[in-house]
N, C-alpha and C positions, 0 to 999 in steps of 0.2 A: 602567505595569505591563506586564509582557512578557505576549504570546499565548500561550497554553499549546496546544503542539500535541501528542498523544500520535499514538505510530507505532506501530502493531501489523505486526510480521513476522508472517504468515502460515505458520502449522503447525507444528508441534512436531521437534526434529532423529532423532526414534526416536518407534516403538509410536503410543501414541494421536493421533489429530489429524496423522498424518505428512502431506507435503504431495503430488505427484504428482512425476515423474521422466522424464527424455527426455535422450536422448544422455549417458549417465552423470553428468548431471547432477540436482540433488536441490532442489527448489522451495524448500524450508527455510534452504538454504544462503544463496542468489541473495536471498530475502527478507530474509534475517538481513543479509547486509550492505548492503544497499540503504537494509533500515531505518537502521541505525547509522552510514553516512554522509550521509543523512540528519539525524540529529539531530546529528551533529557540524557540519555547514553551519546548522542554526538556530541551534545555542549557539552558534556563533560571530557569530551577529546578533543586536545585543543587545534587537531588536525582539522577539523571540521566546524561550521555555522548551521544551526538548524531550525525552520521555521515552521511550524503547521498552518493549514487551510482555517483550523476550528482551534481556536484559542479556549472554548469553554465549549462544559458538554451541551449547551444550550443553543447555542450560537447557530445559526442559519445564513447561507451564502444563497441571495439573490432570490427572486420571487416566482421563478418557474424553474423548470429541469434543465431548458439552456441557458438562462439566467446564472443557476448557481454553477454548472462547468463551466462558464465564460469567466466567470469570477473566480476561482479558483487558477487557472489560465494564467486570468491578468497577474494575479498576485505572485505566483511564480515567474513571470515575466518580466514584470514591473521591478522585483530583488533588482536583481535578476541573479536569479538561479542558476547551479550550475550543471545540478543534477532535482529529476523530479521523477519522486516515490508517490504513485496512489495505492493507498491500501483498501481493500476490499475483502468481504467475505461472499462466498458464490451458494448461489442456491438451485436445487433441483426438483420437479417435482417426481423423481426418482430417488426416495429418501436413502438408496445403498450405493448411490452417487457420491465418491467421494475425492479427496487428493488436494493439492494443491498447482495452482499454475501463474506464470507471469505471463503478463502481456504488452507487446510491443509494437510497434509502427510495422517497423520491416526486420527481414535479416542481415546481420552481420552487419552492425551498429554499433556503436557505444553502447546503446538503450540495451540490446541483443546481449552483449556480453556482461553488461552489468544482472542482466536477468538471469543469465546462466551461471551467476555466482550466487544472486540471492536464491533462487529456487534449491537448489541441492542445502544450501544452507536452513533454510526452514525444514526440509524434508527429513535432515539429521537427525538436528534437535528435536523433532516435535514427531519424528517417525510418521508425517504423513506420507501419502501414495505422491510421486511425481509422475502429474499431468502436464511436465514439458512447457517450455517458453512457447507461447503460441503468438502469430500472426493477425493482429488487427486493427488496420489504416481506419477503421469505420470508429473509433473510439475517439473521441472530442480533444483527452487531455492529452491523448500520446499524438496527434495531428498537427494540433495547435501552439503547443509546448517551443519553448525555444532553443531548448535542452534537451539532452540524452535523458528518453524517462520512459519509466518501466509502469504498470499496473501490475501488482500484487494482488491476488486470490488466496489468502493464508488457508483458509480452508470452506468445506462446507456447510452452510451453516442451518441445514433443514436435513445433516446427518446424524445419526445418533451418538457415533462413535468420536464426531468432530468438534460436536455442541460443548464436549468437555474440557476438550484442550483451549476454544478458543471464549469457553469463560474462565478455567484458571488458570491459563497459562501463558497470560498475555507479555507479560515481561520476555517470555522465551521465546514466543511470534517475533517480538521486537528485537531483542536481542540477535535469533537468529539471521535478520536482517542485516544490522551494523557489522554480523559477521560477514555478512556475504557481501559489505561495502567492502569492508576492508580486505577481503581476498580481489575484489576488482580491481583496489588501489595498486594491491602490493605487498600491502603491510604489515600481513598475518608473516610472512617470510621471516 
């Protein structure tokens, strides 16, 4: 039976839930296709099932800010999921603020170890700074979730050095991801 992994694009493409913004670029966007190439590199492994939060770049979950994490939630729950990816890009208003980090419930978890393979995985490929698997219960999807699940920070996206990689080189954000699945599976070996 395939691993069911659900991908949450991080924020809504308008109004509620919108995501942050840096060099004309829109966090919603960059997460929106990360996710979706993404899940198009797990279905095509037939080791794994993959579904996204945002089915189109348009697409809107729920009509306020806990609205649309509650929704996102359910819909991972509801699969039910077996593993849950939120992707995100971070922002600073210290624009030499930069790196990449995952984020998790607690330590030395599922959630925990599957983050310690995605993070070094991105930072490879994509030669960002590793800002380390960090600690926080206070986050909705990784709380609520019924599943080992991690939040992704690919990078920063009010950096100037980051704004590049994470407008062209979304494939390899994703990419580096499904690598760092498959080192948690096993099955890079």
């Amino acid at each position: 039976m395939a691993i069911r992994i659900f991908i949450d694009q991080g924020h809504n493409p308008n109004g509620v839930y919108a995501g942050e913004e840096g060099f004309g670029l829109r966090e919603q966007d960059i997460t929106y296709a990360v996710g979706i190439e993404l899940a198009n590199i797990l279905n095509a492994d037939s080791r794994f099932e993959a579904r996204t939060s945002r089915t189109s770049p348009e697409q809107s979950l729920g009509y306020s800010n806990t609205s649309s994490l509650a929704e996102r939630v359910r819909l991972a729950n509801s699969w039910p999921a077996d593993y849950f990816i939120g992707i995100h890009c971070n922002a600073n208003e210290d624009s030499a603020i930069n790196g990449t980090e995952c984020y998790v419930y607690q330590n030395y978890t599922q959630s925990y170890y599957l983050a310690e393979r995605i993070l070094p995985a991105i930072v490879s490929r994509l030669d960002t700074k590793n800002n380390g698997v960090r600690i926080n219960p206070s986050l909705y999807v990784l709380r609520r979730t019924n599943m080992p699940s991690t939040l992704v920070e690919l990078a920063y996206i009010t950096n100037s050095e980051s704004i590049e990689k994470l407008s062209t080189r979304q494939h390899d954000f994703a990419y580096a991801i499904y690598d760092g699945i498959l080192d948690y599976f096993g099955f890079n070996i």
